[in-house]
C-alpha angles and dihedrals in degrees: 000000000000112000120193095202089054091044089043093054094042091052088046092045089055091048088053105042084042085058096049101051087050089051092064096029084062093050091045084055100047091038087059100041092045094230130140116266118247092246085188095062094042092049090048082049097049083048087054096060096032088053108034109028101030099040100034113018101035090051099051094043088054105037101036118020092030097052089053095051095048091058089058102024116061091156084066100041090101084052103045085049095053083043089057098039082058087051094054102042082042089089087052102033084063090040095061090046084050088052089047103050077050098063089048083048102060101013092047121198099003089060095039098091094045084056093047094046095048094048089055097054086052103048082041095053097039094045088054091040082055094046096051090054090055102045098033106017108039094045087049091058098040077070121039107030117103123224100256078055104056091040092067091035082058094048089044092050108041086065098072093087087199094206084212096040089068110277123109118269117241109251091262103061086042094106100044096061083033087070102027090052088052104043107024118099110254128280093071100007139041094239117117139213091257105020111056094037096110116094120251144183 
């Protein structure tokens, strides 16, 4: 059976993780061609994440889908609590990357490795805490929730409206995938290696 929740954080799960490989597909670009970062895209990609996974998908996995497995699951309980501890260190984990492109920002070259680096730990550790709700939790789910539970889980989910899952974006956040769909490397944008290199603002 179809469920909207599960189809709704799969397709979530793909817009981030597609993000994020842009996001260091775009450094690695910059870092080889020896060009200046567009320290506007990155900042409307780091907003993305700040505003859309970590406000809207990372709640609703923690305080609606986890608690349902706990109560059923005790062999994945290790695994749900490492799952929330990533969800509550997720605000300050892009913060920190916020506060470090800043510095490159402002600082320039001395500050550029220490971004990069950064950057790096970050893609590496979502993309495994992704990858641990797909092949664990999801699963999981698929077998032990009951109908009346998925249907509030679907109704929870399918609110999210995810502007680069598929959905339109509200006219306030029109502007920011605006840009980060023009200027950001595929997979997630239409920029290209030698194309979108030059810094704007």
């Amino acid at each position: 059976m179809s469920r909207t929740a599960l189809r709704v954080i799969r397709e979530e799960h793909r817009a981030l993780a597609s993000m994020l490989r842009s996001l260091e597909l775009l450094v690695e670009q910059l870092h080889r061609h020896r060009t200046p970062p567009d320290f506007g895209l990155i900042r409307a990609m780091l907003f993305y994440i700040d505003e859309f996974p970590e406000r809207l998908h990372h709640p609703k996995e923690s305080q609606l889908l986890f608690p349902l497995l706990r109560a059923r699951c005790a062999e994945i309980v290790e695994v749900l609590d490492r799952l929330d501890a990533d969800h509550d260190k997720g605000e300050q984990a892009v913060r920190e990357l916020q506060h470090a492109l800043l510095g490159y920002e402002m600082m320039g070259e001395s500050r550029r490795e220490a971004f990069e680096q950064a950057l790096h730990r970050y893609v590496e550790a979502y993309l495994e805490h992704m990858s641990i709700e797909e092949d664990v939790v999801l699963p999981m789910a698929q077998r032990v929730l009951t109908p009346e539970e998925w249907q509030r889980l679907d109704a929870a989910f399918e609110a999210n409206r995810d502007p680069l899952a598929g959905h339109e974006p509200d006219a306030a956040y029109h502007a920011v995938f605006q840009k980060i769909l023009n200027r950001a490397p595929a997979p997630i944008g239409l920029g290209s290696e030698t194309g979108r290199l030059q810094p704007q603002r």
